[in-house]
LOFI-798093 format. One record per atom (N, C-alpha, C): residue in three letters; atom name; x, y, z. Coordinates in steps of 0.001 Angstrom, whole numbers, m for minus. Atoms other than C-alpha are relative to their C-alpha. Example, Ala and Ser with C-alpha at 12.3 -4.5 7.8 and 13.67 -1.06 7.14 Angstrom:
! residues 2
dokol:rodo:x:y:z
ala:N:890:m1190:0 $
ala:CA:12300:m4500:7800 $
ala:C:900:1200:0 $
ser:N:m820:m1190:m60 $
ser:CA:13670:m1060:7140 $
ser:C:m770:1090:730 $
! end
This chain:
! residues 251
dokol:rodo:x:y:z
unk:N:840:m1192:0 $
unk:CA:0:0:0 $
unk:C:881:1250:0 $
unk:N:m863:m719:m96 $
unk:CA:1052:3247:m838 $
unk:C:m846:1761:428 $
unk:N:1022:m1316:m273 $
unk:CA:451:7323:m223 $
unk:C:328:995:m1276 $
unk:N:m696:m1265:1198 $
unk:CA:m63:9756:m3401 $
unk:C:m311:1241:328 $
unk:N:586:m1638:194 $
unk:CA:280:13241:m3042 $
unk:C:m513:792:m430 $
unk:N:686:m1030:906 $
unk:CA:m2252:15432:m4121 $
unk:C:515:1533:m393 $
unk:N:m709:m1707:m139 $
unk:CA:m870:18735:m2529 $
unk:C:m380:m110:1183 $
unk:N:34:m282:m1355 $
unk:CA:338:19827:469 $
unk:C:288:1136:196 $
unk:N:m142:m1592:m705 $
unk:CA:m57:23575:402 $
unk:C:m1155:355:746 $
unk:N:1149:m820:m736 $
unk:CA:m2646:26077:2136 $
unk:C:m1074:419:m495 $
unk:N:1551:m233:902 $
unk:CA:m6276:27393:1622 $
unk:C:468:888:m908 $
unk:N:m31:m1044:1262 $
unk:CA:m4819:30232:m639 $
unk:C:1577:m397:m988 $
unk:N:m1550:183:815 $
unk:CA:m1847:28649:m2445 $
unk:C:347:252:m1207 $
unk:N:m319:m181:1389 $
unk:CA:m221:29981:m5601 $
unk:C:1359:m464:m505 $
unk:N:m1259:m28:198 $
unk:CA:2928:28758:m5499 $
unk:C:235:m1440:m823 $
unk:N:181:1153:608 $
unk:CA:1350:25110:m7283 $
unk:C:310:m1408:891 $
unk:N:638:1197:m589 $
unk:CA:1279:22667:m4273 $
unk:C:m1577:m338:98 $
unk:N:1672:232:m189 $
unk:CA:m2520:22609:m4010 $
unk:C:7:m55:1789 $
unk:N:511:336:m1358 $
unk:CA:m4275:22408:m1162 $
unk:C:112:m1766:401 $
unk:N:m382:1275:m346 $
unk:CA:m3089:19479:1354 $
unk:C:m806:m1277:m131 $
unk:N:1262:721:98 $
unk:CA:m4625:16154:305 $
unk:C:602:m1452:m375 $
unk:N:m358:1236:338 $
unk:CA:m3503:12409:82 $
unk:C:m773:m838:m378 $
unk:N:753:1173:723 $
unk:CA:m4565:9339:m1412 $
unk:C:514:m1089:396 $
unk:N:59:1446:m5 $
unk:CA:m4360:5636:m146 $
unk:C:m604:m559:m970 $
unk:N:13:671:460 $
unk:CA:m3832:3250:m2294 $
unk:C:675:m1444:m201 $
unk:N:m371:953:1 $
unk:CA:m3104:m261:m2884 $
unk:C:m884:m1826:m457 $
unk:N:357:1440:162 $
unk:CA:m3807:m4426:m3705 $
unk:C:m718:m335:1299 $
unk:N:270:376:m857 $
unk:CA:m4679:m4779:m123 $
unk:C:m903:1282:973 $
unk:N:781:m1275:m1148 $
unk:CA:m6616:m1511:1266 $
unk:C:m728:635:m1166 $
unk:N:600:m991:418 $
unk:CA:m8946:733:107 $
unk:C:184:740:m681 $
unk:N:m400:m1297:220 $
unk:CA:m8959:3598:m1937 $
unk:C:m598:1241:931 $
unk:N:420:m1546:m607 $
unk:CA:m9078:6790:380 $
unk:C:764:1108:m392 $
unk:N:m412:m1332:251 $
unk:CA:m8706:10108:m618 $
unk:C:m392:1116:1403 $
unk:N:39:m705:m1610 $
unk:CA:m7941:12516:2883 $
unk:C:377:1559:m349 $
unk:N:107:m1504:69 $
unk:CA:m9413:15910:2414 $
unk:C:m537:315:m2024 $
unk:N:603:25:1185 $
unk:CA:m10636:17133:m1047 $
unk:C:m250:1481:8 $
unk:N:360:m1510:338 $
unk:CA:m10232:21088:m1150 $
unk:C:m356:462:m1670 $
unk:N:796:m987:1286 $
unk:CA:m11302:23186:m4153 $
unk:C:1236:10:m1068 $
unk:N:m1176:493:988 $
unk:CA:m7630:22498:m6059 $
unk:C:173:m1316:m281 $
unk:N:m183:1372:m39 $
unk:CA:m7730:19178:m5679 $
unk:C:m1113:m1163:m1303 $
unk:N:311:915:782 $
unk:CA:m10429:17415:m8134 $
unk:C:626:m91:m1255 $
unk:N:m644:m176:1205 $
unk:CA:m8260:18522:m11569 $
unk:C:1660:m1270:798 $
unk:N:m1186:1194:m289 $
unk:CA:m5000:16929:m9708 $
unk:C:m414:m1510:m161 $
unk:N:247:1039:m544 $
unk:CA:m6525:14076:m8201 $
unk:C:m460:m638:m2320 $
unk:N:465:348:1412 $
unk:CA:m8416:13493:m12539 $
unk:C:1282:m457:m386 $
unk:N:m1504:529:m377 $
unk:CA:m4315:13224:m12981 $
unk:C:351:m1482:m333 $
unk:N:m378:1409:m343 $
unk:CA:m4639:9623:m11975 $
unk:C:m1586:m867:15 $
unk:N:1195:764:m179 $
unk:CA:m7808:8099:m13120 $
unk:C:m551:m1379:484 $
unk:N:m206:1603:m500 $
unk:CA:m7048:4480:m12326 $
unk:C:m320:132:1513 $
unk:N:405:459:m1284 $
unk:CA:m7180:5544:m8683 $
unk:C:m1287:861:m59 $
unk:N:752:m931:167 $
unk:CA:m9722:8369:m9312 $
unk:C:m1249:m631:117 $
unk:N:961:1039:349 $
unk:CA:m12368:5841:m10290 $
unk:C:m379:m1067:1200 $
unk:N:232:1019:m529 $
unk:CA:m11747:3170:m8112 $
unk:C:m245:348:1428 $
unk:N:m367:m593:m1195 $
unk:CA:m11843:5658:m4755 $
unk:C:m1525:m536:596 $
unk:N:1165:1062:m914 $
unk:CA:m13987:3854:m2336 $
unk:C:m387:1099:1189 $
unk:N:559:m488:m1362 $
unk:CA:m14101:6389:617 $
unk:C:738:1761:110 $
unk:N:m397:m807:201 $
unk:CA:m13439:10046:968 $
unk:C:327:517:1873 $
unk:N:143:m595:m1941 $
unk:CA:m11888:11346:4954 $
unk:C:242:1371:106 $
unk:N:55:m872:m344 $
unk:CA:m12772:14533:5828 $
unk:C:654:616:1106 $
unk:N:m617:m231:m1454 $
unk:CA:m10332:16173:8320 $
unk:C:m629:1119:1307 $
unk:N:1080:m1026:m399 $
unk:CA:m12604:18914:8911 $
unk:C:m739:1268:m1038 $
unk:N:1510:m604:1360 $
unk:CA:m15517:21492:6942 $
unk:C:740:1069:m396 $
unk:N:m305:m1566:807 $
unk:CA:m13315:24435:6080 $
unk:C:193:m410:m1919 $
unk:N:360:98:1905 $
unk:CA:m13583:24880:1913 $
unk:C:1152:m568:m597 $
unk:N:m1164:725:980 $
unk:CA:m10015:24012:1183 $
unk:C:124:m1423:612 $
unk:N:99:1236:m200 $
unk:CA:m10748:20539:2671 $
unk:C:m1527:m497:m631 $
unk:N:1304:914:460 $
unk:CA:m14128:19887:1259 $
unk:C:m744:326:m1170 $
unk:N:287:m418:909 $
unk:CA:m14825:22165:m1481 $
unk:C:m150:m377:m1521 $
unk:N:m674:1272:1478 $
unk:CA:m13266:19516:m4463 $
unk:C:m1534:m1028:m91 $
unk:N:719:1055:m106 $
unk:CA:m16372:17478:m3678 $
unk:C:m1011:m99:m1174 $
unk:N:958:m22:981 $
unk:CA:m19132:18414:m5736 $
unk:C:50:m3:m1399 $
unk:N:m471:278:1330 $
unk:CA:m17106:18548:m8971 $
unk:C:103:m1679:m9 $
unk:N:m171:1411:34 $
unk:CA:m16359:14933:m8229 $
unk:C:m897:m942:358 $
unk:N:1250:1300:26 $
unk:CA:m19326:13773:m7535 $
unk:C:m389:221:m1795 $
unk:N:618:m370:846 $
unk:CA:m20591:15535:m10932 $
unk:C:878:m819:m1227 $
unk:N:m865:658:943 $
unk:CA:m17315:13576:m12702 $
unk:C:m176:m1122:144 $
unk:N:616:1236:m80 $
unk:CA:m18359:10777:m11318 $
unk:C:m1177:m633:m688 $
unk:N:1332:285:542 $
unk:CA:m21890:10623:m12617 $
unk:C:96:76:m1390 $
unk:N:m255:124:1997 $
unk:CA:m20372:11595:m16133 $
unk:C:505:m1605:m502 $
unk:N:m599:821:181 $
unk:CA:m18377:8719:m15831 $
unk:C:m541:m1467:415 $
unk:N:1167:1321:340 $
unk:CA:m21227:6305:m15025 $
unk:C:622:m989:1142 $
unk:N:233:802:m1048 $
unk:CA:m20358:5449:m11483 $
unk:C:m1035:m1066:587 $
unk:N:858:1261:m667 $
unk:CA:m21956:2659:m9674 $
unk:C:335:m317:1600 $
unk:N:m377:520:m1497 $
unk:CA:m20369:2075:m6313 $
unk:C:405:1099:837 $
unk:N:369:m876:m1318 $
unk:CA:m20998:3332:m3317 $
unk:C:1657:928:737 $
unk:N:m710:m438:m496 $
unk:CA:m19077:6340:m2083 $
unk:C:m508:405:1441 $
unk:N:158:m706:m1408 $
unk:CA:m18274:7173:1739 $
unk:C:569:380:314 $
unk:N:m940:m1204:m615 $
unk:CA:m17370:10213:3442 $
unk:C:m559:m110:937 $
unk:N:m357:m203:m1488 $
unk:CA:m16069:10483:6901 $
unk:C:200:1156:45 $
unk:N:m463:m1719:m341 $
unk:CA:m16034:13562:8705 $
unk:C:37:133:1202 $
unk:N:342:m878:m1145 $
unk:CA:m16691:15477:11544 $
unk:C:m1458:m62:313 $
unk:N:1751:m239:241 $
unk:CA:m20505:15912:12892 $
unk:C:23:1074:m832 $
unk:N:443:m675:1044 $
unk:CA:m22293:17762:10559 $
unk:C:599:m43:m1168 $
unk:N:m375:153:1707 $
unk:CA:m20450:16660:7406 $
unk:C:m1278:m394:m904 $
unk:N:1164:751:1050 $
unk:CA:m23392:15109:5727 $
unk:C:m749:1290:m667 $
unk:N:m9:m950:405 $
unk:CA:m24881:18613:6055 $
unk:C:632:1033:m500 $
unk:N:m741:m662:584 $
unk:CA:m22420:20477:4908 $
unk:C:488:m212:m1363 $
unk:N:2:723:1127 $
unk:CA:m21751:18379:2196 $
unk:C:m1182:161:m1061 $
unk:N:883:m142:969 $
unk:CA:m24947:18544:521 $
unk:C:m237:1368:91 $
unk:N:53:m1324:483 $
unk:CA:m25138:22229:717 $
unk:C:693:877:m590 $
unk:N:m868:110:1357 $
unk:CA:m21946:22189:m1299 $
unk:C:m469:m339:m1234 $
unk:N:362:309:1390 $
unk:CA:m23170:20198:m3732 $
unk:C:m1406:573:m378 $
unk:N:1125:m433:726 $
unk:CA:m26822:21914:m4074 $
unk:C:530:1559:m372 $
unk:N:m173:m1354:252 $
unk:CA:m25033:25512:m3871 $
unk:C:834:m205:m1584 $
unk:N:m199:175:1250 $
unk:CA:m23144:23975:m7115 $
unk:C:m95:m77:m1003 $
unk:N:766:496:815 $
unk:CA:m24920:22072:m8924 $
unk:C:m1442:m274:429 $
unk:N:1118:565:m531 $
unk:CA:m28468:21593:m7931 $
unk:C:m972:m616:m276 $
unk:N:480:1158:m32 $
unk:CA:m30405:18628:m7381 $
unk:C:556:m723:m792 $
unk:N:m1136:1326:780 $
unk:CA:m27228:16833:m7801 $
unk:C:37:m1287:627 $
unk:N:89:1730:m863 $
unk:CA:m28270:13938:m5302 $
unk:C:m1139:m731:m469 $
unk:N:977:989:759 $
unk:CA:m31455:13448:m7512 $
unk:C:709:m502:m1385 $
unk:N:m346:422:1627 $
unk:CA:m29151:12954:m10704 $
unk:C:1265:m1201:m50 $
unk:N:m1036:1080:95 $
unk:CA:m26219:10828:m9366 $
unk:C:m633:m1444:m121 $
unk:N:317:1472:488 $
unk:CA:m26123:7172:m10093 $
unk:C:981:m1074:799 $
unk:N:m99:1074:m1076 $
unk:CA:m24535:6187:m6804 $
unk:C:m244:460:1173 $
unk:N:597:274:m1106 $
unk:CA:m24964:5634:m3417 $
unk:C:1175:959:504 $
unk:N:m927:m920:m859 $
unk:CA:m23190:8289:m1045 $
unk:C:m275:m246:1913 $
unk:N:388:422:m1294 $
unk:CA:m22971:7087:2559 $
unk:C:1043:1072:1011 $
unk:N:m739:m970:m605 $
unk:CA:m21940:9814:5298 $
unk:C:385:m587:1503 $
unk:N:151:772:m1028 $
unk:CA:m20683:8423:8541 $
unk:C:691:603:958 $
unk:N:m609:m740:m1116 $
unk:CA:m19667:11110:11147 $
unk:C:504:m431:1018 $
unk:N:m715:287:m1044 $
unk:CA:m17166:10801:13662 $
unk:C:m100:1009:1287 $
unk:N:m243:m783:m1565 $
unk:CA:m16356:11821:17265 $
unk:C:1657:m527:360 $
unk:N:m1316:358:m581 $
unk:CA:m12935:12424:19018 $
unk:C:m193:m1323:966 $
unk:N:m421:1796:m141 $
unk:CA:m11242:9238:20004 $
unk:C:m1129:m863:m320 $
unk:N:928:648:1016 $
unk:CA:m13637:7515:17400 $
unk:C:871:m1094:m577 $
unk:N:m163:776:801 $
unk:CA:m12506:4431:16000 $
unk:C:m1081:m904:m980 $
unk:N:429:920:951 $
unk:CA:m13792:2777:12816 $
unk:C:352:m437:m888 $
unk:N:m186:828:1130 $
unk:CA:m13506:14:10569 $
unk:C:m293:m296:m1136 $
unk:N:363:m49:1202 $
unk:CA:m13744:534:7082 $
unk:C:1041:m962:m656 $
unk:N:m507:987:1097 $
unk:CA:m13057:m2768:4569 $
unk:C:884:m537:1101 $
unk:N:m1181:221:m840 $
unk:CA:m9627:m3462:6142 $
unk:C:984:372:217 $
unk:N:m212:m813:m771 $
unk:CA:m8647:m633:7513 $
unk:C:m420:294:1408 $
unk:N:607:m1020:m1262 $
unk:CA:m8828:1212:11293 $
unk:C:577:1508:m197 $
unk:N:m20:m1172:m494 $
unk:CA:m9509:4502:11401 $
unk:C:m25:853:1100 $
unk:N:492:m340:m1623 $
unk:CA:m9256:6522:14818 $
unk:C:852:1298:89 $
unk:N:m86:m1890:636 $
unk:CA:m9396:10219:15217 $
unk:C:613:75:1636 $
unk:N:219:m851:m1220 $
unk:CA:m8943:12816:17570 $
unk:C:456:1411:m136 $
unk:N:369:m1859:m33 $
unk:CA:m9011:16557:18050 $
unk:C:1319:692:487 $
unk:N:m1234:m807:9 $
unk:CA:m6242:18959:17214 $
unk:C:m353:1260:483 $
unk:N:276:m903:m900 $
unk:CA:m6515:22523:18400 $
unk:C:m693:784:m1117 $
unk:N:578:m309:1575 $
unk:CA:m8294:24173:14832 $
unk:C:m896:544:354 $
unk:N:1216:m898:m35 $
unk:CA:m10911:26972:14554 $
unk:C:m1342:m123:m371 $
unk:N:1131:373:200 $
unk:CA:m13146:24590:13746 $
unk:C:275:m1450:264 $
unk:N:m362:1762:m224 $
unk:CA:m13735:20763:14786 $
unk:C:1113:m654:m869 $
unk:N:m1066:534:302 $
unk:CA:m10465:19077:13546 $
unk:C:72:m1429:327 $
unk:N:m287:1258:m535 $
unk:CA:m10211:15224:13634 $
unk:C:1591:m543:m682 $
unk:N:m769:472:672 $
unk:CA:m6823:14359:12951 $
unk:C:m399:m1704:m57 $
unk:N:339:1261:337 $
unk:CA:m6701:10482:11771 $
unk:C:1269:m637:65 $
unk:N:m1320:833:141 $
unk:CA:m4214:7490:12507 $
unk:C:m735:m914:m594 $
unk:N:404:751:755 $
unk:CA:m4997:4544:9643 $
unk:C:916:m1106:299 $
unk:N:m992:1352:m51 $
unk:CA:m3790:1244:10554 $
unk:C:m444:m891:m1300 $
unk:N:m19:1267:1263 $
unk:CA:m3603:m1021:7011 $
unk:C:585:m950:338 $
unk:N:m488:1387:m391 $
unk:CA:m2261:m3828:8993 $
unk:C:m9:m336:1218 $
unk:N:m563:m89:m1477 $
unk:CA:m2009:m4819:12562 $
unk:C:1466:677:559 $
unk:N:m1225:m1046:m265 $
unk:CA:1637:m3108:12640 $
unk:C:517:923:m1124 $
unk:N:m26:m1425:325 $
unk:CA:1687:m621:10436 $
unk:C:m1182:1152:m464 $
unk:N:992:m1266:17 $
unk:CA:m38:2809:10409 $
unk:C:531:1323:m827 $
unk:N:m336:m1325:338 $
unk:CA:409:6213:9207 $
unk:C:m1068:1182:942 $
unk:N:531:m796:m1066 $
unk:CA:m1079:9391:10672 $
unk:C:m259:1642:m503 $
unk:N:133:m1130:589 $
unk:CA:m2415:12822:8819 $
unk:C:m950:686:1132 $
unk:N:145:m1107:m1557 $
unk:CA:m2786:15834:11392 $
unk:C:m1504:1003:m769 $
unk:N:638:m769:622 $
unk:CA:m5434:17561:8852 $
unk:C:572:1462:793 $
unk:N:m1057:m1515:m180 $
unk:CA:m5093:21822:10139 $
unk:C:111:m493:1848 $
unk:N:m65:28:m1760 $
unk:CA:m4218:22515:14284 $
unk:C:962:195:535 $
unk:N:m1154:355:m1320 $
unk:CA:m2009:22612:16798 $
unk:C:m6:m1113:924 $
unk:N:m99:1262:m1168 $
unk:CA:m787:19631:18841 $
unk:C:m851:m31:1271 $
unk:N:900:m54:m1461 $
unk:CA:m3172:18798:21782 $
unk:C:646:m1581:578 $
unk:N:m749:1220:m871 $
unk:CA:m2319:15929:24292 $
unk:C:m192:m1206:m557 $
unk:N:577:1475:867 $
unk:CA:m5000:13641:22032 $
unk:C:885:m282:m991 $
unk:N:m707:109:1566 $
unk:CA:m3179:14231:18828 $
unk:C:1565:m668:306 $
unk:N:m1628:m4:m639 $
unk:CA:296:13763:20814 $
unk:C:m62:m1401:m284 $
unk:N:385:1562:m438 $
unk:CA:m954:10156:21951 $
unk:C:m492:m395:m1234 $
unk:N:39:825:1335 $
unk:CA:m2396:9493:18689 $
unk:C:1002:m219:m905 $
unk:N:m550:m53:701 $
unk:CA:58:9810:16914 $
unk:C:1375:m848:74 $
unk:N:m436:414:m439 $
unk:CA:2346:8355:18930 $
unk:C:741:m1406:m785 $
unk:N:m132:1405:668 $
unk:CA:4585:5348:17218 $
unk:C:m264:m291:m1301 $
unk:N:267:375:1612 $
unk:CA:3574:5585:13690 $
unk:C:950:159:m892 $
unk:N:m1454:169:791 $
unk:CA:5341:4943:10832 $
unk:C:72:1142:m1059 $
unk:N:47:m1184:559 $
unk:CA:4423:8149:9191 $
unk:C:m1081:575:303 $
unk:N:736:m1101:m63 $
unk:CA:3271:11480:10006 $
unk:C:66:896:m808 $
unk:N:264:m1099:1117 $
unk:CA:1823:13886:7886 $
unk:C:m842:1066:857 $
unk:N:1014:m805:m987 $
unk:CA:1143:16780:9791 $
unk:C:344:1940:m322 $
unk:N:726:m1709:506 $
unk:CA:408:20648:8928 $
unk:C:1035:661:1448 $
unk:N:m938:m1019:m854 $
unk:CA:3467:23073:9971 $
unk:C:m332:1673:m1063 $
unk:N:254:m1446:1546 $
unk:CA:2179:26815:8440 $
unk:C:530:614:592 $
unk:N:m631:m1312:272 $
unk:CA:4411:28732:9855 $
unk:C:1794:m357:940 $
unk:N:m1434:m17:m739 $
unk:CA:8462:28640:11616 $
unk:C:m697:134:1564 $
unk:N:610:m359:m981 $
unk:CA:6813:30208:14802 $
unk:C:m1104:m177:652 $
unk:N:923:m649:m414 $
unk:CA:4092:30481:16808 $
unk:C:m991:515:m463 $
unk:N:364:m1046:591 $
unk:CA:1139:32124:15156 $
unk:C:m1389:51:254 $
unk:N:1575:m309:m558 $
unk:CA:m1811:32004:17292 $
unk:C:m597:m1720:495 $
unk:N:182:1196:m927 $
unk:CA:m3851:28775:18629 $
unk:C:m153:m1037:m1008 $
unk:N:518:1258:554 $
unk:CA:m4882:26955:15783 $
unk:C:272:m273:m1396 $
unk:N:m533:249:956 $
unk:CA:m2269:26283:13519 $
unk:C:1641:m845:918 $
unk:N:m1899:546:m351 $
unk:CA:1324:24030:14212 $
unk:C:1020:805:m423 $
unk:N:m979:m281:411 $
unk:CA:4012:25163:13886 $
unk:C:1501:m735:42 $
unk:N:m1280:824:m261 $
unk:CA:8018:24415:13374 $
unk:C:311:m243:1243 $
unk:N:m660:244:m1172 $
unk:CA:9021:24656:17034 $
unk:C:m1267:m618:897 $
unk:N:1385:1189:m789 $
unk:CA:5550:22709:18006 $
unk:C:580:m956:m176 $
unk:N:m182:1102:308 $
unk:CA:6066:20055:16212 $
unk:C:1785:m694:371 $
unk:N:m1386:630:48 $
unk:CA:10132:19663:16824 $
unk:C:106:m567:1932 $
unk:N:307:249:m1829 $
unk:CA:9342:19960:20899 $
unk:C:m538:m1774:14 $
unk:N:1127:1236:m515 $
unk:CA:6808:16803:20378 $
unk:C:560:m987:m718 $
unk:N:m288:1330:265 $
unk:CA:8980:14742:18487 $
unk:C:1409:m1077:126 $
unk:N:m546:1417:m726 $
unk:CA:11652:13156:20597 $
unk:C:m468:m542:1235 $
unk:N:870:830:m627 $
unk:CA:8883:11781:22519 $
unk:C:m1170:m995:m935 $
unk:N:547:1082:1049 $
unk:CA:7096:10376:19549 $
unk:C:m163:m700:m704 $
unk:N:m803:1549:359 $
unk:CA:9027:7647:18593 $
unk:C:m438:m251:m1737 $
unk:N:342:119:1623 $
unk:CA:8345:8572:14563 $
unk:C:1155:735:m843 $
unk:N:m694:m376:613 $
unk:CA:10760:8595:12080 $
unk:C:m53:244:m1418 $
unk:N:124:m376:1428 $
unk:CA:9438:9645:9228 $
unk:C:m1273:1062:m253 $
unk:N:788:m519:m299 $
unk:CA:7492:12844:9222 $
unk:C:180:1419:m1508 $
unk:N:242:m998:1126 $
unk:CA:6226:15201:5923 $
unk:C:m691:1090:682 $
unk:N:747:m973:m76 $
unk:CA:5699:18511:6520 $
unk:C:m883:517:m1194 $
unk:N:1167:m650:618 $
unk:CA:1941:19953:5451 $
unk:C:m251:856:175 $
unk:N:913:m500:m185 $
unk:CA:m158:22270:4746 $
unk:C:380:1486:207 $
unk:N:m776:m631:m411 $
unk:CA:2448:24980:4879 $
unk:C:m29:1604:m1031 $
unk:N:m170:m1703:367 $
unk:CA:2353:29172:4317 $
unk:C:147:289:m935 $
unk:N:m785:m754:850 $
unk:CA:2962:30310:1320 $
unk:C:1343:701:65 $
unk:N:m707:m769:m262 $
unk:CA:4424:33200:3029 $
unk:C:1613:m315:1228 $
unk:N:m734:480:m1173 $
unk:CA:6729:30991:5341 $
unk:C:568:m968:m1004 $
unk:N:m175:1358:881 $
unk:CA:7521:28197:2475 $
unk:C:1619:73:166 $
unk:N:m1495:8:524 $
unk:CA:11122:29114:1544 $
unk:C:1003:m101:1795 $
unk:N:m840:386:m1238 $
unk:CA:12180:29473:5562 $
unk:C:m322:m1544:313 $
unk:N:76:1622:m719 $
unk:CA:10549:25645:6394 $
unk:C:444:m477:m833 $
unk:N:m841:269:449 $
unk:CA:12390:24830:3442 $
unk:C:1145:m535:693 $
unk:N:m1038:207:m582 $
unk:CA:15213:25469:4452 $
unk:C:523:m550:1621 $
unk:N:m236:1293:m1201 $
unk:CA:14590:24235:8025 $
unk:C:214:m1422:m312 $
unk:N:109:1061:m112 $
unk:CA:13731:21246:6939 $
unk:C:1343:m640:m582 $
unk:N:m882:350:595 $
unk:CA:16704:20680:4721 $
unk:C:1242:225:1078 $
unk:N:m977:m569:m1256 $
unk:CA:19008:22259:7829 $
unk:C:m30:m1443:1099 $
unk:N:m128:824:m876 $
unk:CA:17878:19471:10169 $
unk:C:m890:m1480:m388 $
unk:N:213:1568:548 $
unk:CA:17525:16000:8499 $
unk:C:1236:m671:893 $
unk:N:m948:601:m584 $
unk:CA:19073:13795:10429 $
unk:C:m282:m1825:224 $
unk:N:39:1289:m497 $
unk:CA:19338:9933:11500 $
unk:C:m1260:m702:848 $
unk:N:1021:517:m614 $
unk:CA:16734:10070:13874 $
unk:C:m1197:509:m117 $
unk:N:1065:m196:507 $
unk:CA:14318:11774:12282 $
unk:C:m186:487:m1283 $
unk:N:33:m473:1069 $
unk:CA:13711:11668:8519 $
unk:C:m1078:1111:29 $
unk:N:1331:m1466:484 $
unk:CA:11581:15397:7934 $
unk:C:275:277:m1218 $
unk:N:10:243:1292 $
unk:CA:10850:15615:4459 $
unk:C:m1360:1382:m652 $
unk:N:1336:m595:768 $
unk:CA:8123:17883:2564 $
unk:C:m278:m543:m1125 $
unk:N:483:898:1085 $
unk:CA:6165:15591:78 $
unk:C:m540:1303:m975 $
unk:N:336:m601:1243 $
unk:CA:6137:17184:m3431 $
unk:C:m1142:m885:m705 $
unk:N:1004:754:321 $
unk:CA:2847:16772:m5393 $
unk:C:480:m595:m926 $
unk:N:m1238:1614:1215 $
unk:CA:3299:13488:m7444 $
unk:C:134:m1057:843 $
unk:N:m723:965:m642 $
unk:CA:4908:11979:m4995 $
unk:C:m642:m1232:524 $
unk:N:660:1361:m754 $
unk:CA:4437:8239:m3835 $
unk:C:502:176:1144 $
unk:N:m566:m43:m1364 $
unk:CA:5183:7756:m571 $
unk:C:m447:m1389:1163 $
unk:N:205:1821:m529 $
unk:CA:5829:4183:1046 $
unk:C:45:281:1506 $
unk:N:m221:95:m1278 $
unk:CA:6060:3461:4578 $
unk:C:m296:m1495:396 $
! end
């Protein structure tokens, strides 16, 4: 199983990462696509083989550059003479939020599709089992409900996408031990409550026993300094990396 990068920039990005957004894929798991902002359905088209076959969509939380991509892709879907059932995970109130995307779009686009859309809201420290996968959330610090997500595709290995926030004690412990984190640094500093940052995330991780961690979700206006952090402190015991869109990404 592997992870494709959609884009891992910010809600206003021009600099051509897209807004942050991965894709599971593989022979043995699911297709999930994690997050789906308003840059993201033209990328994601990109790769129709997985595009098609995407079984489940995870919502990290309702702001537009995570959920906005949706209603084009349902509408590409229905061109394309879907049949099987899509499900999105979210936050409470995704289901509503969701369809008032897609009617402010296109409307009475849930009387014209030609599949099944199943919505299945979560709660912090939520675990669920989709196909053969575990999913299991919990709440980052974000200006709006935030579930980050750890995905186990096997009994020992996992990965772990922070969607937006700042570290909280849940997210700490979730995250805890995985074999990749993907977690949202927008700025070097500090920059208020409900965003990570570089010296968050570097504090919390020689206690979190993870060596392999992509920075997301990251500033425009900050890009070229976490750059160069990141390239400044690569080291042995902790690969930090920023996933370019394209990219596969094993673990």
């Amino acid at each position: 199983m592997k992870l494709l990068t959609i884009g891992t920039g910010e809600a206003f990005d021009d600099l051509g990462l897209g807004n942050t957004s991965f894709l599971l894929f593989g022979k043995s798991v699911p297709t999930v696509l994690f997050d789906c902002g308003y840059q993201i359905p033209e990328r994601l088209w990109q790769h129709p083989k997985h595009c098609m076959k995407l079984d489940a969509v995870y919502l990290t939380h309702l702001h537009g550059d995570h959920t906005m991509g949706l209603p084009p892709l349902f509408i590409r879907f229905f061109e394309e003479g879907r049949k099987n059932k899509l499900t999105i995970f979210g936050p409470r109130g995704t289901q509503e939020h969701v369809t008032a995307l897609a009617e402010l779009a296109y409307s009475s686009i849930f009387h014209k599709i030609t599949f099944p859309i199943e919505f299945v809201e979560l709660c912090c420290d939520h675990e669920v089992v989709f196909k053969n996968i575990r999913l299991c959330s919990a709440h980052s610090s974000h200006s709006r409900e935030n579930l980050s997500v750890r995905v186990w595709v096997s009994q020992t290995k996992s990965f772990a996408i922070s969607g937006d926030g700042a570290l909280t004690e849940s997210t700490m412990h979730l995250f805890k031990g995985t074999d990749l984190l993907l977690h949202e640094v927008f700025s070097p500093k500090p920059a208020g409550l409900y965003h990570c940052d570089l010296e968050m995330l570097m504090d919390y991780l020689p206690v979190a026993g993870i060596k392999k961690i992509g920075v997301t979700h990251i500033s425009r206006k900050h890009i070229k300094e976490i750059r160069s952090f990141v390239f400044a402190h690569r080291s042995k015991e902790y690969q930090l990396f920023i996933p370019k869109p394209g990219e596969v990404l094993g673990f």
